[in-house]
C-alpha positions as CSV (number, residue, x, y, z in Angstrom):
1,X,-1.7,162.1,-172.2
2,X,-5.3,160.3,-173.6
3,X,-7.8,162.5,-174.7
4,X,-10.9,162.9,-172.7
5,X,-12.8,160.7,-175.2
6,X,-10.3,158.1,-175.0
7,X,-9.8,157.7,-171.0
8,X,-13.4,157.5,-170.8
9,X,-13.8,154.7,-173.9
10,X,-11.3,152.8,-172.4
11,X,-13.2,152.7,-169.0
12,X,-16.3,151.4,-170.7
13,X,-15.0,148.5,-172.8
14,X,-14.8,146.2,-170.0
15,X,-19.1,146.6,-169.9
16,X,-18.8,144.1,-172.7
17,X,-16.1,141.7,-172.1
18,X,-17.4,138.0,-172.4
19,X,-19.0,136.9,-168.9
20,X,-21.0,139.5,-169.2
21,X,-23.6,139.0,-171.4
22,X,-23.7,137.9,-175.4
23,X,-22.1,141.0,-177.5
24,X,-24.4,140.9,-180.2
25,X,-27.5,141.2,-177.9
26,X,-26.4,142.7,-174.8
27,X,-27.6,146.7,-174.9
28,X,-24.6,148.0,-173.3
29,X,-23.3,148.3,-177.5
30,X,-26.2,150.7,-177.5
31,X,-24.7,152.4,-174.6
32,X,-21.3,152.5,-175.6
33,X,-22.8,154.3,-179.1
34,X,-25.1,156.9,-177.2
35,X,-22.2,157.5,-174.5
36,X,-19.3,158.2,-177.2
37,X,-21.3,160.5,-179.0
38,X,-21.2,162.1,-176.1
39,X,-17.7,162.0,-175.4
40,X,-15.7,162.2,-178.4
41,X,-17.3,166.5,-178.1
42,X,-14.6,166.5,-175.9
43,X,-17.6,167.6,-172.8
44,X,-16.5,165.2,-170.5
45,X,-13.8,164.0,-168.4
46,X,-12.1,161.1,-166.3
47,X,-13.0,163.1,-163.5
48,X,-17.1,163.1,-164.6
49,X,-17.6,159.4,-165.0
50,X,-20.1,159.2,-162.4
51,X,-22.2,161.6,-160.3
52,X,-21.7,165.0,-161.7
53,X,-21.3,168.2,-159.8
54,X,-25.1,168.7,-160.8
55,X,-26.4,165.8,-159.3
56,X,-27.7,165.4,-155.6
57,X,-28.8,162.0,-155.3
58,X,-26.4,160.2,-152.9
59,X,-26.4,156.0,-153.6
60,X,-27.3,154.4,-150.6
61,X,-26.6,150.8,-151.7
62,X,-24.9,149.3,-154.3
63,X,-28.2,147.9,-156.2
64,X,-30.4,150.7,-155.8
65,X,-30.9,154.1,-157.6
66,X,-29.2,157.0,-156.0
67,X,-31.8,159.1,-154.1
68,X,-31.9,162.8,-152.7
69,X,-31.6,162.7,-149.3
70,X,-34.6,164.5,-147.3
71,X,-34.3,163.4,-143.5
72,X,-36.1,165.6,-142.2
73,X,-39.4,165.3,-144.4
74,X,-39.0,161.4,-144.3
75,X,-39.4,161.7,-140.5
76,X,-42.8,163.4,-140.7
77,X,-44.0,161.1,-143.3
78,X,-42.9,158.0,-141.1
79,X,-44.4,159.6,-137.9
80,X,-48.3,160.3,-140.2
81,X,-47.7,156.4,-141.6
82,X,-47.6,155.4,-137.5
83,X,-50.2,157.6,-136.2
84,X,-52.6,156.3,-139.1
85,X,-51.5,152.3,-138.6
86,X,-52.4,152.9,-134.4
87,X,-55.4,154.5,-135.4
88,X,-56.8,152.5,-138.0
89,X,-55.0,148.5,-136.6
90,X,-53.7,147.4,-139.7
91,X,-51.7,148.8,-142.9
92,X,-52.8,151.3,-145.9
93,X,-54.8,149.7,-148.8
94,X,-52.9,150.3,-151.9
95,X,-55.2,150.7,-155.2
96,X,-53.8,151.6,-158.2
97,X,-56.0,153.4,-161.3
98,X,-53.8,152.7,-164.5
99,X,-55.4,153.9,-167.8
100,X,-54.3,152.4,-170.9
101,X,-52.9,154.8,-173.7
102,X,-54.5,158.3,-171.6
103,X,-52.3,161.2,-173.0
104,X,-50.9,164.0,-170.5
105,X,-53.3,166.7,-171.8
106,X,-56.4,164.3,-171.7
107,X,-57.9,165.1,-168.3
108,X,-59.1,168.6,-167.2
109,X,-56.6,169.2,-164.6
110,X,-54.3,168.9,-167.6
111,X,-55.5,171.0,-169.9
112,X,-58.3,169.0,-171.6
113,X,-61.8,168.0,-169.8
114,X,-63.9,170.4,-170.7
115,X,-62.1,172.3,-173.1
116,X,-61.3,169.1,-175.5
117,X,-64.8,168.1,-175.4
118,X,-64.5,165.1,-172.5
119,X,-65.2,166.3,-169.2
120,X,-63.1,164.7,-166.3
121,X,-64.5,165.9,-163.1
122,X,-63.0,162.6,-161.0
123,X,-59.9,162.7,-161.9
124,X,-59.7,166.4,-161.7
125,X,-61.4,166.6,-157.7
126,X,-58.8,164.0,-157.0
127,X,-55.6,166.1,-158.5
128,X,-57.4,169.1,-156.6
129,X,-57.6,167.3,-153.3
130,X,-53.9,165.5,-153.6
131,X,-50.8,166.3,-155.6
132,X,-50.5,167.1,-159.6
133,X,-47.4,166.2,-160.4
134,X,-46.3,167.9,-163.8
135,X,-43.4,165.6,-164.7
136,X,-44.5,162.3,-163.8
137,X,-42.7,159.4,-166.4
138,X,-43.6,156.0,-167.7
139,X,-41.8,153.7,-169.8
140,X,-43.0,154.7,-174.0
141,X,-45.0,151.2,-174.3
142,X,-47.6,149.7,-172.0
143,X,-46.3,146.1,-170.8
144,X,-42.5,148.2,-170.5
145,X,-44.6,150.5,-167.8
146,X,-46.6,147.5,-166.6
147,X,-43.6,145.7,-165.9
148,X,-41.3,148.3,-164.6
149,X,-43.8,149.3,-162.0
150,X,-44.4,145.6,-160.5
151,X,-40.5,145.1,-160.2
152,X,-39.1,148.4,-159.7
153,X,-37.0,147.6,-162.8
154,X,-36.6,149.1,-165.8
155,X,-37.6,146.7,-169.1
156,X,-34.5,146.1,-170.5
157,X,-33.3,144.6,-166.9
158,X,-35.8,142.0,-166.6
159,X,-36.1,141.6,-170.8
160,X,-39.9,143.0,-170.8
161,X,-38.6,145.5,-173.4
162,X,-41.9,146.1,-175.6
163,X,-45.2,144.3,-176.1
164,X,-45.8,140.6,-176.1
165,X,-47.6,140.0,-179.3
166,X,-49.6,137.1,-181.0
167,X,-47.1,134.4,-182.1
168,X,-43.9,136.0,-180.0
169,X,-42.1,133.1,-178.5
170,X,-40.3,133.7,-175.4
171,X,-37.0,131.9,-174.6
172,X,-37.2,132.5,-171.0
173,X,-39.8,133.1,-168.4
174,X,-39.0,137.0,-167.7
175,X,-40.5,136.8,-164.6
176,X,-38.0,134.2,-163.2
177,X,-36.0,135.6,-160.6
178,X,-38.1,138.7,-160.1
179,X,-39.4,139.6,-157.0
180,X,-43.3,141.5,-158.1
181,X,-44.5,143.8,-155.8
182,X,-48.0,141.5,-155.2
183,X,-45.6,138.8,-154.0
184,X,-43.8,140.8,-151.4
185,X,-47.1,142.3,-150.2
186,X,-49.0,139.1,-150.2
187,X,-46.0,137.7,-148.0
188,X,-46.4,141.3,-146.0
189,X,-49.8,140.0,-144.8
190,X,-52.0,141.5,-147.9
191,X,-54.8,140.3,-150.5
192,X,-53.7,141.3,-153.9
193,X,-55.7,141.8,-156.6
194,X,-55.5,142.8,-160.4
195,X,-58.6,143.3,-162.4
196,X,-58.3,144.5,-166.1
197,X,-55.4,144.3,-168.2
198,X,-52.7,142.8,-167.9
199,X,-50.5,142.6,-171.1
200,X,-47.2,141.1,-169.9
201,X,-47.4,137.7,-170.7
202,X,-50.2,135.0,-171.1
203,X,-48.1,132.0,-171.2
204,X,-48.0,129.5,-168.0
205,X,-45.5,131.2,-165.7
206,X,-46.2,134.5,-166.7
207,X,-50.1,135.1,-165.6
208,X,-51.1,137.4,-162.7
209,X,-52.1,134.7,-160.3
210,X,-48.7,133.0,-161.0
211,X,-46.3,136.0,-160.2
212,X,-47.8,136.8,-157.0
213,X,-51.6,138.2,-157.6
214,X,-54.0,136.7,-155.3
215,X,-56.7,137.1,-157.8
216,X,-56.5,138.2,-161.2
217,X,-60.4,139.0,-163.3
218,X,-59.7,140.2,-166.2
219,X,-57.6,140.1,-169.6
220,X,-54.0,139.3,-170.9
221,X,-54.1,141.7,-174.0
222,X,-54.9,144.8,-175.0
223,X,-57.8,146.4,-176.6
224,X,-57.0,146.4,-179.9
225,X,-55.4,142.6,-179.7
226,X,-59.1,141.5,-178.9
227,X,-61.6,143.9,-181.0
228,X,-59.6,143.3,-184.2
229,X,-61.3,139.7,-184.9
230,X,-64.9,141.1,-184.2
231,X,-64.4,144.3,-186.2
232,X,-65.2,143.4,-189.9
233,X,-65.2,147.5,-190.4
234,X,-61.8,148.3,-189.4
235,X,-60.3,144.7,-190.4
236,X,-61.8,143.4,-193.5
237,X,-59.1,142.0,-194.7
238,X,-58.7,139.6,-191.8
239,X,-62.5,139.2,-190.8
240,X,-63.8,138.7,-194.1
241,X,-61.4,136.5,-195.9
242,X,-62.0,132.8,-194.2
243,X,-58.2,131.4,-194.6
244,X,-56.6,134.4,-193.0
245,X,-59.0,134.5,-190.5
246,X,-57.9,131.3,-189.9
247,X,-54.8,131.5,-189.4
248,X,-54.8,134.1,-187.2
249,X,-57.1,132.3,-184.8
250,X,-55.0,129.3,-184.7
251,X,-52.1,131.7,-183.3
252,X,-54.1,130.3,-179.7
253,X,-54.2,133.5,-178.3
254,X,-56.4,134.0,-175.0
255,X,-58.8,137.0,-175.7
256,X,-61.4,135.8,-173.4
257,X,-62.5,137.0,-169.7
258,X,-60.1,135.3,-167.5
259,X,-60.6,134.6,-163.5
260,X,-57.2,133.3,-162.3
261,X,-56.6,132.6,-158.3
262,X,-53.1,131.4,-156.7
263,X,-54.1,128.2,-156.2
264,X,-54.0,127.5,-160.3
265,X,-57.9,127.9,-160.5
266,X,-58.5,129.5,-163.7
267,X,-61.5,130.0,-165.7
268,X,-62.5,132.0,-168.9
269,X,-65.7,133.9,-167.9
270,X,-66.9,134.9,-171.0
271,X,-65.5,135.6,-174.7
272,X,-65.5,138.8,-176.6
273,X,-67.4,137.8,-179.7
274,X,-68.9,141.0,-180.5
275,X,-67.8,144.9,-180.3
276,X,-70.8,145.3,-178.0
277,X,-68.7,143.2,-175.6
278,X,-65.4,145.1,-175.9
279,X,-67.4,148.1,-175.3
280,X,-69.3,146.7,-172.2
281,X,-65.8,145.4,-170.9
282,X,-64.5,148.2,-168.4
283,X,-67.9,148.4,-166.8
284,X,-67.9,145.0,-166.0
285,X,-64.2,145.0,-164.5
286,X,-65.3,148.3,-162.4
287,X,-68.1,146.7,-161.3
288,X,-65.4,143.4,-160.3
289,X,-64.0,146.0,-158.3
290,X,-66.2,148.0,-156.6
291,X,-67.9,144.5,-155.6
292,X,-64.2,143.2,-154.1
293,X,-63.3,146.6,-152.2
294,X,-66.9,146.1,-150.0
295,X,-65.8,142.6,-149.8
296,X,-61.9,142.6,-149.0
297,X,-62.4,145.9,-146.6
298,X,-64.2,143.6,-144.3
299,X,-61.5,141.9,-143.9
300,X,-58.9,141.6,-141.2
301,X,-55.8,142.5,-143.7
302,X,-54.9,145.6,-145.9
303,X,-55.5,144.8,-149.6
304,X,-53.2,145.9,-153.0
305,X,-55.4,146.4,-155.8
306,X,-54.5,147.5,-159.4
307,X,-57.4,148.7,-161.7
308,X,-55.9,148.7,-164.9
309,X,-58.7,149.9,-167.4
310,X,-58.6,148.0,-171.0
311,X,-59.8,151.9,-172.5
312,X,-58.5,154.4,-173.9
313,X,-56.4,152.2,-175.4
314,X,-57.6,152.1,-179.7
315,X,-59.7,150.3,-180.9
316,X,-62.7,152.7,-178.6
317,X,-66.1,151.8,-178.5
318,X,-68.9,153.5,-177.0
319,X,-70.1,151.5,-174.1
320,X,-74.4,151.3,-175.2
321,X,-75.3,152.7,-172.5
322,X,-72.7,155.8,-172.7
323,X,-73.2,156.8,-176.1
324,X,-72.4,159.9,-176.6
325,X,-71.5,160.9,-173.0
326,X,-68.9,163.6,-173.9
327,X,-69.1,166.4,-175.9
328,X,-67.1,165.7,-178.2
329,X,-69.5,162.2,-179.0
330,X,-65.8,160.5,-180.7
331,X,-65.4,157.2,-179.3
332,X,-62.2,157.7,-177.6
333,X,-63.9,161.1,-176.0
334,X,-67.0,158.5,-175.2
335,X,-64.2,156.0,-173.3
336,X,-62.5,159.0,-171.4
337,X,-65.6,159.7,-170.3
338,X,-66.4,156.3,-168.7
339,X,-63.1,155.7,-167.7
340,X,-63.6,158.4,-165.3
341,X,-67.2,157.8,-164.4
342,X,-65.6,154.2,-163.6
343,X,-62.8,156.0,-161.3
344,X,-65.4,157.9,-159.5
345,X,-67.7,154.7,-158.8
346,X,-64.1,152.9,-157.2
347,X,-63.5,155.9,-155.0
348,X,-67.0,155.8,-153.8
349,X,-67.0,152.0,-153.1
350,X,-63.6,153.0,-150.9
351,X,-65.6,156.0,-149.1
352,X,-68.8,153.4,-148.7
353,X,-66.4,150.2,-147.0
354,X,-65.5,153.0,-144.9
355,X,-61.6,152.5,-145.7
356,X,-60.9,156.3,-147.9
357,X,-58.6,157.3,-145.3
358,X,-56.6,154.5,-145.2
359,X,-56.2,154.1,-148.5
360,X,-53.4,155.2,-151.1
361,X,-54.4,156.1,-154.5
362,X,-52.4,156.4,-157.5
363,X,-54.4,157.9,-161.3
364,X,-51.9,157.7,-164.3
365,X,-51.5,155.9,-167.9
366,X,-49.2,153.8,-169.4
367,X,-47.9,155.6,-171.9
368,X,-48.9,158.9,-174.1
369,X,-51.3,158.4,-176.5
370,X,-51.7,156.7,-179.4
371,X,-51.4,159.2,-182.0
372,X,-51.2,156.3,-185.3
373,X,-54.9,155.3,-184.3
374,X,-56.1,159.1,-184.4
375,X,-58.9,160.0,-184.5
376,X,-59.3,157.3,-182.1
377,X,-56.9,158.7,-179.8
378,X,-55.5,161.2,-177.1
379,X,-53.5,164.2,-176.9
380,X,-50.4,165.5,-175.6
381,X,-49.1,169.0,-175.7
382,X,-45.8,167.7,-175.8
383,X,-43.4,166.5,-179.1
384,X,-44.1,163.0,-180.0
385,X,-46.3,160.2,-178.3
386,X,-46.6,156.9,-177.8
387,X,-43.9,154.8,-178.9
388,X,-40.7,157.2,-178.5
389,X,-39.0,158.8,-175.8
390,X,-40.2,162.2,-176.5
391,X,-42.1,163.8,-173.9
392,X,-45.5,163.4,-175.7
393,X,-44.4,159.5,-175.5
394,X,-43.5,159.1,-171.7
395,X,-44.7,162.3,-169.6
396,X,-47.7,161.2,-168.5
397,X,-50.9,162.5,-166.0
398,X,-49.8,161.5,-162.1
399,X,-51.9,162.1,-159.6
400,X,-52.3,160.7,-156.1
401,X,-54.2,161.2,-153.3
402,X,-54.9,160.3,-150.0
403,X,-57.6,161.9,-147.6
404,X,-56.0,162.9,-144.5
405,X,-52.8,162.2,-145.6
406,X,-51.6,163.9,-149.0
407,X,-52.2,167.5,-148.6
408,X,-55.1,168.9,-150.5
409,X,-53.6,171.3,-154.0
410,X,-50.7,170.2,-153.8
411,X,-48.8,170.5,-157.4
412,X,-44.8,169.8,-158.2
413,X,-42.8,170.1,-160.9
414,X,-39.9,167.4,-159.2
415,X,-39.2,164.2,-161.5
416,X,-41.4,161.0,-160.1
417,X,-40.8,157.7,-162.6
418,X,-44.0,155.2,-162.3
419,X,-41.3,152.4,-161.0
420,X,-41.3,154.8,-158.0
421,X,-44.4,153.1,-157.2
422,X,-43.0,150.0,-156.4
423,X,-40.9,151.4,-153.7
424,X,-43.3,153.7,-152.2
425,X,-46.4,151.0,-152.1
426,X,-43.7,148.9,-149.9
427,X,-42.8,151.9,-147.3
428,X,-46.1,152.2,-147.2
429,X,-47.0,148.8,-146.5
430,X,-44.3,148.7,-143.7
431,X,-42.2,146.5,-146.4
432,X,-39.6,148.5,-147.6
433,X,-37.1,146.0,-146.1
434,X,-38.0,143.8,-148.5
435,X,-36.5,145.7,-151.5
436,X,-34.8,142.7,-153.3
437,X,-31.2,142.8,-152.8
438,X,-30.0,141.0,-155.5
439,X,-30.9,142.4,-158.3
440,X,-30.5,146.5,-159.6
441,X,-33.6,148.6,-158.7
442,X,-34.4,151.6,-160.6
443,X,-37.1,153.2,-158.2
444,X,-36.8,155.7,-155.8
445,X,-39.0,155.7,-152.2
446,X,-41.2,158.7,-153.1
447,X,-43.3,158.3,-149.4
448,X,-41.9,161.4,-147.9
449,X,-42.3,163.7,-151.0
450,X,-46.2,163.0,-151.0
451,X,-47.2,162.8,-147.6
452,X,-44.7,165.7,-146.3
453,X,-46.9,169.1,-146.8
454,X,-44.5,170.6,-148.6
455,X,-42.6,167.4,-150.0
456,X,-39.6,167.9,-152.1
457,X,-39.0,164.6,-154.3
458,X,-36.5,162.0,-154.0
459,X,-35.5,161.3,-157.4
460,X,-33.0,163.2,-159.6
461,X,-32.6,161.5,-162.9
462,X,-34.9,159.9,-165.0
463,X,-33.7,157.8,-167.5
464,X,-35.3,156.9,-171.3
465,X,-34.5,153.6,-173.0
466,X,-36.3,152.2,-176.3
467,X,-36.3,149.0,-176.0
468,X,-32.7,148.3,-176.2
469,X,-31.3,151.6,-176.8
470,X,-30.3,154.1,-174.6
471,X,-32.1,156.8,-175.4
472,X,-32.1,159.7,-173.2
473,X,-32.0,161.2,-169.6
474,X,-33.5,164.4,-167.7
475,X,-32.4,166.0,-165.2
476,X,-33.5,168.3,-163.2
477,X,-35.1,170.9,-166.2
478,X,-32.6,169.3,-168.4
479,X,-32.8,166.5,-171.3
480,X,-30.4,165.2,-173.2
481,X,-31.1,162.5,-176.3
482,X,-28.5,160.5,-177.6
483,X,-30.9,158.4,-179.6
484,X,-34.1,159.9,-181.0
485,X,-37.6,158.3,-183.1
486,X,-38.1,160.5,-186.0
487,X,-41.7,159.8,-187.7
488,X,-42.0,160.0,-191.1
489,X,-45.5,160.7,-191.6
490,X,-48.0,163.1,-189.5
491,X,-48.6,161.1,-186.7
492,X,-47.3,158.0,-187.2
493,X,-45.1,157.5,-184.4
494,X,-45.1,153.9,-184.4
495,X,-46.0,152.7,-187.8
496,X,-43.7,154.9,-189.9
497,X,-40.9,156.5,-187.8
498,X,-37.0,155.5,-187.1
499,X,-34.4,155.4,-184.6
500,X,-31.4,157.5,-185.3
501,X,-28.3,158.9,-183.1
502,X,-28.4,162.2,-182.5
503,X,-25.2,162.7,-184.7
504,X,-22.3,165.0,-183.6
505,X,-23.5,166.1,-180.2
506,X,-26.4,164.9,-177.8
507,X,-29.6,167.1,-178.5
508,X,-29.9,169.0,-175.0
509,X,-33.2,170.8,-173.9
510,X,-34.4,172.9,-171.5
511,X,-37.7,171.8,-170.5
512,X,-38.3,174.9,-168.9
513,X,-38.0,177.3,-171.8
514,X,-38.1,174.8,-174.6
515,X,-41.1,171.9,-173.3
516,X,-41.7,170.9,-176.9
517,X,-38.2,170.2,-177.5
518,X,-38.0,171.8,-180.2
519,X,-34.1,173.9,-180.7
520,X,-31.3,171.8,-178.7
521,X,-29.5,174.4,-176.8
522,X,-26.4,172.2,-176.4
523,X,-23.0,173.5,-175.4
524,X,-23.4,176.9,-176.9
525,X,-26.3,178.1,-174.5
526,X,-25.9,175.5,-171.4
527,X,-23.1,174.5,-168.8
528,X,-25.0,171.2,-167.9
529,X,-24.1,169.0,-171.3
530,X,-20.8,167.4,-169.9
531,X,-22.8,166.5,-166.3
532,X,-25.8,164.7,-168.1
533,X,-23.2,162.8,-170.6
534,X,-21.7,161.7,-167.2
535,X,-24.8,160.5,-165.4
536,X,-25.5,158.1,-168.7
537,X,-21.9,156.7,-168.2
538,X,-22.8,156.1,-164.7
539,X,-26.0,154.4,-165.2
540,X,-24.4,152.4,-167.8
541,X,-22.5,151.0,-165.4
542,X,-24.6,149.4,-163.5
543,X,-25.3,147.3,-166.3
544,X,-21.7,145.3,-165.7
545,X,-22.7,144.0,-161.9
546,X,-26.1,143.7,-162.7
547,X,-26.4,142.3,-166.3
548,X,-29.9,142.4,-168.2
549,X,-32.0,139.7,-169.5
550,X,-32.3,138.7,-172.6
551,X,-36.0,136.8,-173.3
552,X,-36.3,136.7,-176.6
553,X,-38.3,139.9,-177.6
C-alpha cells in the first residue's frame, strides 16, 4: 500500500502533462512544490484531496468558486434588489472608491485617523453607516488587484501577475479572451466609466476604453512611474545626468492626462511636467467625477463608475492648496487627507444628483502599504506589507455602503476577496447570468451577505499567490503558508526580501490568537493542517481544465 504522500503525488502529476501548458513556465511546478511539502508530513490523505471536512462551500458549477450556501438570506437580498429597481425604474449605480497603496490601519475606523495624525471622517461615517469588514483581501500588488477585480480572476489565470513596467514587452494581449466587468455592464444597458489609474496595460488592446470602459479620464501608471522624471530631489541620478535621462524618456511611456472613449477617441489632456502637477492630480480626477455623476444621473440608464485615486501610492506630494491638512503635516498623511476629502466631495455629488440610494459603494486599496518608500508611506498592524502575502501585504480596509440598503454598523469578521466584486456588481446589476462560462472564476456573489441585516458571507477560502507561486490560503481563522517573502532589511519588503518554502511543514496560524503571524501552531496545537493542505490540492486542480496564461511578465 502507497503512502499517503505518494497516492496524493501521483494524483497531481497529470497537472503537468504536455497539453497542458509549457512545464518550465506553467505555475502548477509551483503548486506541486507548495502541495508536497504539505503532504510528504504525512497530514493528508487520498480521501482529503478536495473539500475537507472543514469546508462548507458547496461548488455549484464546474468553473466557478465553491460558495457557502445561504438561501434563505439570498431571498431577502433579491426581494430589497426588486423593491428598490420598482421604485426607483432602472438598476443600482455601481461606483467604486479604490485607493492606491492605503494600509489596513490607515483610516480611523481602522485604528489610525485621528490617532496616527490623518483624520478620516468620510471614510469612517461611511464604515459607520454600512459594513466594516475586518478581513477583506486584495491581491499583494496593484494591477494583480486591478485586474482580478474587473475579471473575477485571479492574476496568474489571465497572466496579469505583477506590475506592467517601463520597457516590459508583452507576448500576448492579457486581455484577450476576458470578459471585464465594464463590458458585460455596458452590454447590461450601463455607462461605464474609469477615472484615475489604471495601471494594467497602456499598449493598444489593453487601454480602458478598449476592454469595455465607456470612458476612461485619467492615467495608465502609477504615481511614482510619473513623478520620478520631475523629481530632481529624489532622482538625481536620472534627472540630472542628460544621457540617462534620455534614455529613459525614449522608453515611450504615456505619463500624460489621458481621455479615452469607445469609439477610439483619445486625447492626452495635459502632461505632468512639474511635481505641482502630480500633486494637483487627484483633485482634478475628483472633480472629473463629481462633474460626470450630475451628468450621467440624468440619464435614462444606471452607470458603473470606478474612482481609482493615483494617491497614497509613493511618491506623495502635498496638493498646494492642502498643505499641511493633517496633523501629522508628512506628505503621505497630507494625501490621506485629500483622498478622503475627495471621497466625501463624490458622495455628496451622489446625494446632490439625487441618486444616494440607489447607488452601491465600495471604499478599499489595492494592496497594504508601501513600507520600502517610508516615511512616505502607510501602516498596517499586521506582519509584512505590500509586496508579500502576509497579512500586512493583502488584508486591506473594505467598506461598503448603501443608504437604505446595507444596514447601518454593520461589522464582520467573514472572508470577502476584492474579486468578489465582480460577481456582486453583476447581481446587482441584474447580470449575474452573464458570469462567463468558459473560463474559471475565482469570485464569490457577496450580494446577500451585505444587504441581508444580519448577512453571513459566501466565501470560505481565500487563496494567496505571488506571482506564480502558490503561496498560501486562509480559512475560516486559519492560514497556512507554503511559500513565504522574508525581508532582509527593516522594511524592505520589496526591494530586499526573498521567497522561500516554508521547509518541513506548512507554517499554520491562527488568526484569531496569533493576527501577527508570528509562532506557526502547526500539527502540535491544531486539527485543521491536513484540511487546509487539501483545499490547495483542490484549487490546484482547477488549474488542469482551466489552464493559465502565460503573457510574458
Amino acid at each position: 500500500m502507497p503512502a499517503p504522500g505518494q497516492a496524493i503525488t501521483s494524483r497531481l502529476v497529470p497537472l503537468l502533462t504536455p497539453g497542458n501548458s509549457e512545464p518550465q513556465t506553467h505555475p502548477m511546478k509551483y503548486v506541486l512544490h507548495s502541495l508536497i511539502a504539505t503532504i510528504a508530513c504525512g497530514l493528508c490523505t487520498p480521501a482529503s484531496f478536495g473539500q475537507s471536512a472543514l469546508n462548507r462551500a458547496v461548488r455549484f458549477a464546474d468553473h466557478m468558486e465553491p460558495s457557502i450556501p445561504h438561501e434563505e438570506q439570498t431571498t431577502i437580498a433579491d426581494e430589497k434588489l426588486e423593491a428598490l429597481k420598482k421604485s426607483t425604474g432602472k438598476r443600482p449605480n455601481i461606483v467604486w472608491l479604490l485607493v492606491d497603496d492605503m494600509g489596513y490601519g490607515d483610516p480611523g475606523c481602522y485604528g489610525g485617523g485621528i490617532t496616527t495624525g490623518a483624520a478620516t471622517p468620510n471614510m469612517d461615517r461611511l464604515a459607520r453607516e454600512g459594513i466594516r469588514l475586518t478581513s477583506c483581501y486584495a491581491q499583494n500588488t496593484c494591477t494583480p488587484t486591478r485586474s482580478a477585480m474587473l475579471t473575477g480572476r485571479l492574476p496568474v489565470r489571465t497572466g496579469l501577475t505583477r506590475p506592467i513596467l517601463a520597457g516590459d514587452k508583452l507576448t500576448v494581449n492579457p486581455w484577450e479572451g476576458e470578459s471585464s466587468l465594464p463590458k458585460i455592464l455596458e452590454e447590461s444597458g450601463y455607462n461605464t466609466l474609469l477615472v484615475g489609474k489604471w495601471h494594467i496595460g497602456s499598449a493598444p488592446g489593453m487601454r480602458p476604453h478598449e476592454i469595455g470602459f465607456d470612458e476612461h479620464f485619467g492615467y495608465y501608471g502609477a504615481q511614482k512611474e510619473t513623478s520620478q522624471a520631475v523629481d530632481p530631489s529624489r532622482y538625481p541620478d536620472l534627472i540630472l545626468d542628460a544621457e540617462k535621462f534620455q534614455r529613459y524618456q525614449a522608453i515611450g511611456e504615456d505619463n500624460g492626462l489621458m481621455h479615452g472613449f469607445a469609439d477610439g477617441t483619445l486625447e492626452e489632456v495635459s502632461t505632468v511636467d512639474s511635481i505641482e502637477d502630480m500633486a494637483r492630480a487627484d483633485k482634478v480626477l475628483t472633480d472629473f467625477s463629481v462633474q460626470k455623476i450630475l451628468e450621467l444621473s440624468k440619464s435614462d440608464k444606471p452607470f458603473f463608475l470606478e474612482h481609482a485615486f493615483m494617491k497614497v501610492h509613493t511618491d506623495d506630494y502635498a496638493h498646494p492648496d492642502f498643505v499641511g491638512m493633517s496633523a501629522s503635516k508628512y506628505p503621505y498623511k497630507d494625501a490621506l487627507c485629500e483622498v478622503d476629502m475627495e471621497i466625501g466631495m463624490i458622495v455628496q455629488a451622489l446625494e446632490d444628483a439625487g441618486v444616494l440610494e440607489n447607488t452601491f459603494i465600495s471604499v478599499t486599496s489595492d494592496n497594504g502599504p508601501q513600507m520600502d518608500g517610508w516615511p512616505d508611506s502607510g501602516y498596517t498592524p499586521f506582519r509584512g506589507a505590500k509586496g508579500t502575502t502576509w497579512e500586512g501585504g493583502v488584508r486591506v480596509p473594505g467598506i461598503a455602503y448603501w443608504k437604505g440598503m446595507i444596514k447601518p454598523g454593520r461589522e464582520s469578521d467573514d472572508v470577502f476577496d476584492l474579486m468578489d466584486l465582480f460577481n456582486t456588481s453583476l447581481h446587482i446589476a441584474g447580470a449575474e447570468s452573464m458570469v462567463p462560462k468558459g473560463r474559471y472564476i475565482d469570485g464569490i456573489d457577496q450580494t446577500s451577505f451585505l444587504l441581508h441585516d444580519q448577512g453571513q458571507g459566501n466565501r470560505e477560502c481565500v487563496f494567496f499567490w505571488f506571482k506564480s507561486n502558490l503561496m498560501a490560503i486562509r480559512m475560516r481563522e486559519y492560514k497556512s503558508h507554503v511559500k513565504v517573502i522574508l525581508p532582509h532589511s527593516n522594511l524592505m519588503h520589496i526591494d530586499m526580501a526573498t521567497l522561500e518554502d516554508t521547509g518541513t511543514a506548512p507554517w499554520l496560524f491562527n488568526l484569531y490568537i496569533d493576527p501577527k503571524e508570528e509562532l506557526a501552531v502547526g500539527h502540535r496545537m491544531n486539527a485543521w493542517l491536513a484540511s487546509l493542505g487539501a483545499e490547495l490540492a483542490a484549487h490546484a486542480a482547477t488549474f488542469k481544465k482551466y489552464p493559465p496564461k502565460n503573457v510574458g511578465l
